[in-house]
PDB file of N, CA, C and O in Angstrom:
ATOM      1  N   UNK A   1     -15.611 -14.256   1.627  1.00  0.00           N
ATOM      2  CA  UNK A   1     -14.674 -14.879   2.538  1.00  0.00           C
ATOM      3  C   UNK A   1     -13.473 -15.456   1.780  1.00  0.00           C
ATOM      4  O   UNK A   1     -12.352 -15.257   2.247  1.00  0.00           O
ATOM      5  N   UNK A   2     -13.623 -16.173   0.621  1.00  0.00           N
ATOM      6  CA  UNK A   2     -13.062 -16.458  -0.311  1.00  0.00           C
ATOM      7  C   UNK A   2     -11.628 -15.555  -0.754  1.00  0.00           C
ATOM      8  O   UNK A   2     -10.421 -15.749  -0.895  1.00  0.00           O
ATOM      9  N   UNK A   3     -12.644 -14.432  -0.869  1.00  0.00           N
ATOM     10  CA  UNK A   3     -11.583 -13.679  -1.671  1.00  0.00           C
ATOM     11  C   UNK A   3     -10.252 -12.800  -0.761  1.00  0.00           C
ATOM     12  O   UNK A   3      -9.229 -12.205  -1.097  1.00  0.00           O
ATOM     13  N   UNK A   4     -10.956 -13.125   0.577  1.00  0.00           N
ATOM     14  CA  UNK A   4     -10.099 -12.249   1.513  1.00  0.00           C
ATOM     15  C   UNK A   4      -8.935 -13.164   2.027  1.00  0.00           C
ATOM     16  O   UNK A   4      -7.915 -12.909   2.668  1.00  0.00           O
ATOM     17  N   UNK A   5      -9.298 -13.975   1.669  1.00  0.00           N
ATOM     18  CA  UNK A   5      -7.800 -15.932   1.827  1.00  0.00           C
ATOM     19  C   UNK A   5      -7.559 -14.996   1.148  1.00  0.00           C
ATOM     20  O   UNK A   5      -7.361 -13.884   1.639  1.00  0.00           O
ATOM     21  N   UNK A   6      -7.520 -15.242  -0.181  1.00  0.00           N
ATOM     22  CA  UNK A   6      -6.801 -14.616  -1.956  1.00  0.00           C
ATOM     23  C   UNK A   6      -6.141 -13.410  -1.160  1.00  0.00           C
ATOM     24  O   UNK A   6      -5.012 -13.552  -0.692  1.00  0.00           O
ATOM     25  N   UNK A   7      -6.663 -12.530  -1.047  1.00  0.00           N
ATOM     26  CA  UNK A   7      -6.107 -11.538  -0.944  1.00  0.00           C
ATOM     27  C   UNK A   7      -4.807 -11.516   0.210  1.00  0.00           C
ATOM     28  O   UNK A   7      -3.753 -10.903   0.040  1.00  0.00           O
ATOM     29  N   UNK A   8      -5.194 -12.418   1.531  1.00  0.00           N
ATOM     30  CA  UNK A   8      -4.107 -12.259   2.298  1.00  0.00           C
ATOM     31  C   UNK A   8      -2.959 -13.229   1.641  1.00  0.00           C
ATOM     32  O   UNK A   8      -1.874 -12.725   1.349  1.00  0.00           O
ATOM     33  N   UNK A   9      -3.103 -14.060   1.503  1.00  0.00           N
ATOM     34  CA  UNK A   9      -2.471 -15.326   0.851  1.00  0.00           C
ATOM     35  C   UNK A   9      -1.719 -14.632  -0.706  1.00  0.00           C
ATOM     36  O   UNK A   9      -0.622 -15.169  -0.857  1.00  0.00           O
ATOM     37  N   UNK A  10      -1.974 -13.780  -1.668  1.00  0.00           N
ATOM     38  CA  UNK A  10      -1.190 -12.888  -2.498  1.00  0.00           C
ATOM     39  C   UNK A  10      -0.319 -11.665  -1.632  1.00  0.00           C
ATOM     40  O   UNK A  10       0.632 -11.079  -2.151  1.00  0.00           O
ATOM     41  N   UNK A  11      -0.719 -11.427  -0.467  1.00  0.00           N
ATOM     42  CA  UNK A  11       0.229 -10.208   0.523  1.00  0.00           C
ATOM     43  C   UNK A  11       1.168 -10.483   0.895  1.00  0.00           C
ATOM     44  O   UNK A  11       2.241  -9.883   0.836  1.00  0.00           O
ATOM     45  N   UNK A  12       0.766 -11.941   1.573  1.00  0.00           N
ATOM     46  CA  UNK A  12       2.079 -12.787   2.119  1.00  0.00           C
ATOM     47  C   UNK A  12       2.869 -13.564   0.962  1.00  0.00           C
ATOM     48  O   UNK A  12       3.779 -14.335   1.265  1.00  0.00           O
ATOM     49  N   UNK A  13       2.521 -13.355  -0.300  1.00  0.00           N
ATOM     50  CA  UNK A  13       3.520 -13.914  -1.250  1.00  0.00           C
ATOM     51  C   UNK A  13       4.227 -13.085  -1.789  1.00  0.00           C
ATOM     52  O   UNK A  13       5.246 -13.513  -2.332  1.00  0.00           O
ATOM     53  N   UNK A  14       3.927 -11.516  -1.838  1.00  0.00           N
ATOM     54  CA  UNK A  14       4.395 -10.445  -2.371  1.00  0.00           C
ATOM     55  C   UNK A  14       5.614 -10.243  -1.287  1.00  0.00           C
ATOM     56  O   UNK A  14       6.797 -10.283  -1.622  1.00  0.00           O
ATOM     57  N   UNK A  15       5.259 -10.068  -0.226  1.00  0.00           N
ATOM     58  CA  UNK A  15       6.665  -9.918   1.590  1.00  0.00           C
ATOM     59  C   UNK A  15       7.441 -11.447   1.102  1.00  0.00           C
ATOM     60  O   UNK A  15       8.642 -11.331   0.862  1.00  0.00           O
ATOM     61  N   UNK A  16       7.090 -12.268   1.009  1.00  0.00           N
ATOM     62  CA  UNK A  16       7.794 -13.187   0.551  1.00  0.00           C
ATOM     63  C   UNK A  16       8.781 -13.045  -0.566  1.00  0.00           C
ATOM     64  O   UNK A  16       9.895 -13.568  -0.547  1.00  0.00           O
ATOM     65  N   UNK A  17       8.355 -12.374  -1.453  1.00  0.00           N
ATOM     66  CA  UNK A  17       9.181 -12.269  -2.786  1.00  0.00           C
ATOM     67  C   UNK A  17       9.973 -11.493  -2.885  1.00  0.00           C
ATOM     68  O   UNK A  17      11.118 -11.744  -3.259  1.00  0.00           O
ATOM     69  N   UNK A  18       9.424 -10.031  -2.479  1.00  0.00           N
ATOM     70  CA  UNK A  18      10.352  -8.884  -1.941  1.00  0.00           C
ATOM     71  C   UNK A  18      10.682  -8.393  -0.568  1.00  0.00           C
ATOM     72  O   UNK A  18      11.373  -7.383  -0.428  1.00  0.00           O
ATOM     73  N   UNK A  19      10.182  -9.115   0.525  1.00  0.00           N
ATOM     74  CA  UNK A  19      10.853  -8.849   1.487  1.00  0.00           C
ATOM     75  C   UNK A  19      12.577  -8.716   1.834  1.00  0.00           C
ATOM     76  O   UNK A  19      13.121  -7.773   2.409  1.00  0.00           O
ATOM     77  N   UNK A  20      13.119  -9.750   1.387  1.00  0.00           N
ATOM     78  CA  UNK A  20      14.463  -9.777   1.150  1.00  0.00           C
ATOM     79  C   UNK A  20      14.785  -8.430   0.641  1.00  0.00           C
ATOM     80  O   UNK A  20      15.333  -7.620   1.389  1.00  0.00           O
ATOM     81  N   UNK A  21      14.490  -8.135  -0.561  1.00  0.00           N
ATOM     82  CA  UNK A  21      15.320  -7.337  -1.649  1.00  0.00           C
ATOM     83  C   UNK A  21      14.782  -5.566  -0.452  1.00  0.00           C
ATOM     84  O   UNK A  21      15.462  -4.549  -0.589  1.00  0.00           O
ATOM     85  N   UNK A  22      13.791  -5.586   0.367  1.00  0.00           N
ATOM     86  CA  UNK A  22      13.350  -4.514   0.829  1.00  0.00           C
ATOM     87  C   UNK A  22      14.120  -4.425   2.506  1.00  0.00           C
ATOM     88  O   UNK A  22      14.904  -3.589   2.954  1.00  0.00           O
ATOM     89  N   UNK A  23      13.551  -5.585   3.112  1.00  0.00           N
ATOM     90  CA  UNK A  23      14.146  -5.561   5.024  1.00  0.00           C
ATOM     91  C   UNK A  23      15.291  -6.767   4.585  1.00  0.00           C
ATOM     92  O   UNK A  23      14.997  -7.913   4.246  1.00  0.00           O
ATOM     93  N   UNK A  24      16.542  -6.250   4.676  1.00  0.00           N
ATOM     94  CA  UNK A  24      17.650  -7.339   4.711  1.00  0.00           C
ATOM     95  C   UNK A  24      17.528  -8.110   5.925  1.00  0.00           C
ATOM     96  O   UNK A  24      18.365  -8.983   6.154  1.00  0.00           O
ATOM     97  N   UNK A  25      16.602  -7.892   6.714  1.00  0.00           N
ATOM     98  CA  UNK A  25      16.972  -9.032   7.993  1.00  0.00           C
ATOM     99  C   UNK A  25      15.728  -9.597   7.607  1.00  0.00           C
ATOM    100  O   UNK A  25      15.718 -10.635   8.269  1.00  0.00           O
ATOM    101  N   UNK A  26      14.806  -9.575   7.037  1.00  0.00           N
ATOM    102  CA  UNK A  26      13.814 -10.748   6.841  1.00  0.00           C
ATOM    103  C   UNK A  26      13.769 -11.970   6.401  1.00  0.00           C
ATOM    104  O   UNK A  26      14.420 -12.285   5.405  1.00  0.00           O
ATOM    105  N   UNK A  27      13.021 -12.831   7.048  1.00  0.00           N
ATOM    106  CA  UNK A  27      13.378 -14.183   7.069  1.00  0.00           C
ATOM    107  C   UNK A  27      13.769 -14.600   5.629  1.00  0.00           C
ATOM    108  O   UNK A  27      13.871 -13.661   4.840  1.00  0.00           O
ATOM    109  N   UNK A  28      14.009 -15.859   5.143  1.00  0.00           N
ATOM    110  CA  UNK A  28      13.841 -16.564   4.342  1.00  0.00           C
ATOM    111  C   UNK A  28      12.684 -17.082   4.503  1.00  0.00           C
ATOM    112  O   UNK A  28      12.211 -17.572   5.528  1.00  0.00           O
ATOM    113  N   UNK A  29      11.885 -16.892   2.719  1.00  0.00           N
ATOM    114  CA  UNK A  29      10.947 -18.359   3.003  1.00  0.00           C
ATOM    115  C   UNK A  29      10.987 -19.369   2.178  1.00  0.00           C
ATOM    116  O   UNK A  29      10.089 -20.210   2.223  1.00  0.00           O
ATOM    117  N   UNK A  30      12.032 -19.475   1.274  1.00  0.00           N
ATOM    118  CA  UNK A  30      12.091 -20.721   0.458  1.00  0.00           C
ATOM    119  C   UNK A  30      11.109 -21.116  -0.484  1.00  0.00           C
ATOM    120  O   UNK A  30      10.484 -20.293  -1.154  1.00  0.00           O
ATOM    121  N   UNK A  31      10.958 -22.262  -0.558  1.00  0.00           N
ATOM    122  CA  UNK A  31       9.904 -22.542  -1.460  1.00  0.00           C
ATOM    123  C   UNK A  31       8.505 -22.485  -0.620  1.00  0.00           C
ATOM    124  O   UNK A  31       7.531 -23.164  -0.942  1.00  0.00           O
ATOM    125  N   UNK A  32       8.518 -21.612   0.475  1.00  0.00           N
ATOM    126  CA  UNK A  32       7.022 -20.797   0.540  1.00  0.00           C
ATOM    127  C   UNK A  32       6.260 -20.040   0.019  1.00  0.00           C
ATOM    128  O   UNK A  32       5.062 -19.952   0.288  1.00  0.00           O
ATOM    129  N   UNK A  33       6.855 -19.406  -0.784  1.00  0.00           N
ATOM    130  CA  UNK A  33       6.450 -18.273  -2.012  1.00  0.00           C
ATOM    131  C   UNK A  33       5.868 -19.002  -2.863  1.00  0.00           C
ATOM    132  O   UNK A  33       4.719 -18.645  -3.126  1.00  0.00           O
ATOM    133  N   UNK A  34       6.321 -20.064  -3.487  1.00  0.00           N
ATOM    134  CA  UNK A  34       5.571 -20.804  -5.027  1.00  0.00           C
ATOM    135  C   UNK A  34       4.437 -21.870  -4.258  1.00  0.00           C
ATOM    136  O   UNK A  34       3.639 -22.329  -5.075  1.00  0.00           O
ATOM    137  N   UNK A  35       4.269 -22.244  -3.142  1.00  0.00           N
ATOM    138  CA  UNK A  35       3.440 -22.836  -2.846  1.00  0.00           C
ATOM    139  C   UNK A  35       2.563 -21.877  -2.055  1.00  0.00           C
ATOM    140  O   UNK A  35       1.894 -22.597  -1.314  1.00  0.00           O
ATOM    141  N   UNK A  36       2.234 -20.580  -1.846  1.00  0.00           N
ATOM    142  CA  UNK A  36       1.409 -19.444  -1.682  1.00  0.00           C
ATOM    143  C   UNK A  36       1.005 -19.458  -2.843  1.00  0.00           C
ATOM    144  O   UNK A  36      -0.212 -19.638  -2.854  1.00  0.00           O
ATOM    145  N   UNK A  37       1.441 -19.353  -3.859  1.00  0.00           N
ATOM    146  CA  UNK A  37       1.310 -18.733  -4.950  1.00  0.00           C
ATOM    147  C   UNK A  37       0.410 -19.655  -5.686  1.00  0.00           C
ATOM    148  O   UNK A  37      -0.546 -19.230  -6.335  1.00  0.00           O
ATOM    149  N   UNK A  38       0.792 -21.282  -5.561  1.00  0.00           N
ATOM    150  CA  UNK A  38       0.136 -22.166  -5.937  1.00  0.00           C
ATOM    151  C   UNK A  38      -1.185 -22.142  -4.999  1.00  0.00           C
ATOM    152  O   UNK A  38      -2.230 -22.049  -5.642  1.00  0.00           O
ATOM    153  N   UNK A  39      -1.290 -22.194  -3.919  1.00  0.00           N
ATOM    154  CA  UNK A  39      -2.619 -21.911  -3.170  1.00  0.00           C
ATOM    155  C   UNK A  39      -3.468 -21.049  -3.757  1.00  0.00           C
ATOM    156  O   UNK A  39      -4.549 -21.410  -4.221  1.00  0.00           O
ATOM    157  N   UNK A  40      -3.030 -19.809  -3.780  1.00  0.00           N
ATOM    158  CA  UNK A  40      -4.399 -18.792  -4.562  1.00  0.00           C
ATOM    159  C   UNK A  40      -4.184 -18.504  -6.029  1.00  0.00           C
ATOM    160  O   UNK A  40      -4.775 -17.575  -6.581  1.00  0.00           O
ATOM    161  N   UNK A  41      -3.372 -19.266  -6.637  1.00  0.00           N
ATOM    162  CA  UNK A  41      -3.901 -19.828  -8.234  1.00  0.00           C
ATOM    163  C   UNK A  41      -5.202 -20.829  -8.084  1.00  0.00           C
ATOM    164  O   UNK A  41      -6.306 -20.553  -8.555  1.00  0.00           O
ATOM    165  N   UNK A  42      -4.960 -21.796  -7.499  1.00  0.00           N
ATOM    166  CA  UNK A  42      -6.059 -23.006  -7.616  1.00  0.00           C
ATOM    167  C   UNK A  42      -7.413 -22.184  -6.831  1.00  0.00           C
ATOM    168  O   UNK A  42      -8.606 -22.310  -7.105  1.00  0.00           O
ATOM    169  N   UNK A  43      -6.803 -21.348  -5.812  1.00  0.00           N
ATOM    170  CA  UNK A  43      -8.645 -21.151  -5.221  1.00  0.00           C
ATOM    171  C   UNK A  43      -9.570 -20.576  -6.271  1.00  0.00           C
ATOM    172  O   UNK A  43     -10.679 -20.888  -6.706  1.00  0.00           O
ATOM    173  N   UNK A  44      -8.423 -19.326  -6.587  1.00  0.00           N
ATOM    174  CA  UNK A  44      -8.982 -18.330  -7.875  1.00  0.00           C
ATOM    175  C   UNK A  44     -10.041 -19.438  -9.094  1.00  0.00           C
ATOM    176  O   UNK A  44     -11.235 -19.465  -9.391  1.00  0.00           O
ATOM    177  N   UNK A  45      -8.923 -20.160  -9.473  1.00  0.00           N
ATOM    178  CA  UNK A  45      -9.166 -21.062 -10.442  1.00  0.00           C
ATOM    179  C   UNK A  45     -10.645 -22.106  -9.885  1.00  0.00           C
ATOM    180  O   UNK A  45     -11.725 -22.430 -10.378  1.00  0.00           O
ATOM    181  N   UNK A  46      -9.981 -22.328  -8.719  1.00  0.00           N
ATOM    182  CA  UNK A  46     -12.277 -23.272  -8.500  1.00  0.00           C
ATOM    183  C   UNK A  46     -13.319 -22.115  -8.275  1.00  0.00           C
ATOM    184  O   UNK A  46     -14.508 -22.344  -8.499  1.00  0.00           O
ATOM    185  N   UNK A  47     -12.893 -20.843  -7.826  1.00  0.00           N
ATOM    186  CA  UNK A  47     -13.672 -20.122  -7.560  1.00  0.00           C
ATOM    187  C   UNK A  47     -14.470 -19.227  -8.698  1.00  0.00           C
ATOM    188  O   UNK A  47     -15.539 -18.626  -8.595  1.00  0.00           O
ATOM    189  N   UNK A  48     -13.455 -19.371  -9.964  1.00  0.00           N
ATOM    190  CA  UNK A  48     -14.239 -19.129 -11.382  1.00  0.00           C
ATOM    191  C   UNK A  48     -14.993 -20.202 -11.983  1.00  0.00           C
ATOM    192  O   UNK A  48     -15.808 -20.029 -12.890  1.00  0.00           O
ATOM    193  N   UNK A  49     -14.723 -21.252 -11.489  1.00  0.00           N
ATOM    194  CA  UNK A  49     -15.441 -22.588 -12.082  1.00  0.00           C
ATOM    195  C   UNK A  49     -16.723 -22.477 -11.280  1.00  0.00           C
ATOM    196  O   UNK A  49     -17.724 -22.712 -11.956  1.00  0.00           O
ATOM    197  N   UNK A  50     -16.970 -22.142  -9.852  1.00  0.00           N
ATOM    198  CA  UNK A  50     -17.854 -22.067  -8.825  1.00  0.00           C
ATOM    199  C   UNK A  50     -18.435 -23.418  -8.515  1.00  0.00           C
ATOM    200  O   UNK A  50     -19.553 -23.923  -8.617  1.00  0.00           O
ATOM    201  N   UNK A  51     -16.768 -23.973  -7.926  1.00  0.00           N
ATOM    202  CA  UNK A  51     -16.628 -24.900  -7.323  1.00  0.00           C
ATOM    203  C   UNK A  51     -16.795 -25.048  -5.814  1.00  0.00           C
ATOM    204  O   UNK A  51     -17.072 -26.080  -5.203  1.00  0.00           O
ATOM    205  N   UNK A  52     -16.596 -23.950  -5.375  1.00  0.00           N
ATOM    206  CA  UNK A  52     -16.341 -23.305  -4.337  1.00  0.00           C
ATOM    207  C   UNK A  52     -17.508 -22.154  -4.114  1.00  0.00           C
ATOM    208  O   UNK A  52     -17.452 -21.399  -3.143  1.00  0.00           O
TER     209      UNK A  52
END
């Protein structure tokens, strides 16, 4: 269950990062990207500790 957050939560940071540079009408997301990004660093990160 874990890993499927991770996984959507890295999809939506990737459309985030390159959405722009790919669909010129796609939104902005600002500093939504580094705080995605910060989300499934830390899960990854308790989830190797098996904190989680």
């Amino acid at each position: 269950m874990l890993w499927t957050i991770i996984v959507i939560l890295v999809i939506l940071w990737l459309l985030g990062f390159f959405g722009r540079s790919i669909f010129p009408k796609f939104p902005r997301t600002g500093n939504w990207i580094h705080l995605l990004i910060v989300i499934v660093v830390l899960l990854v990160i308790l989830n190797l500790l098996g904190i989680i």
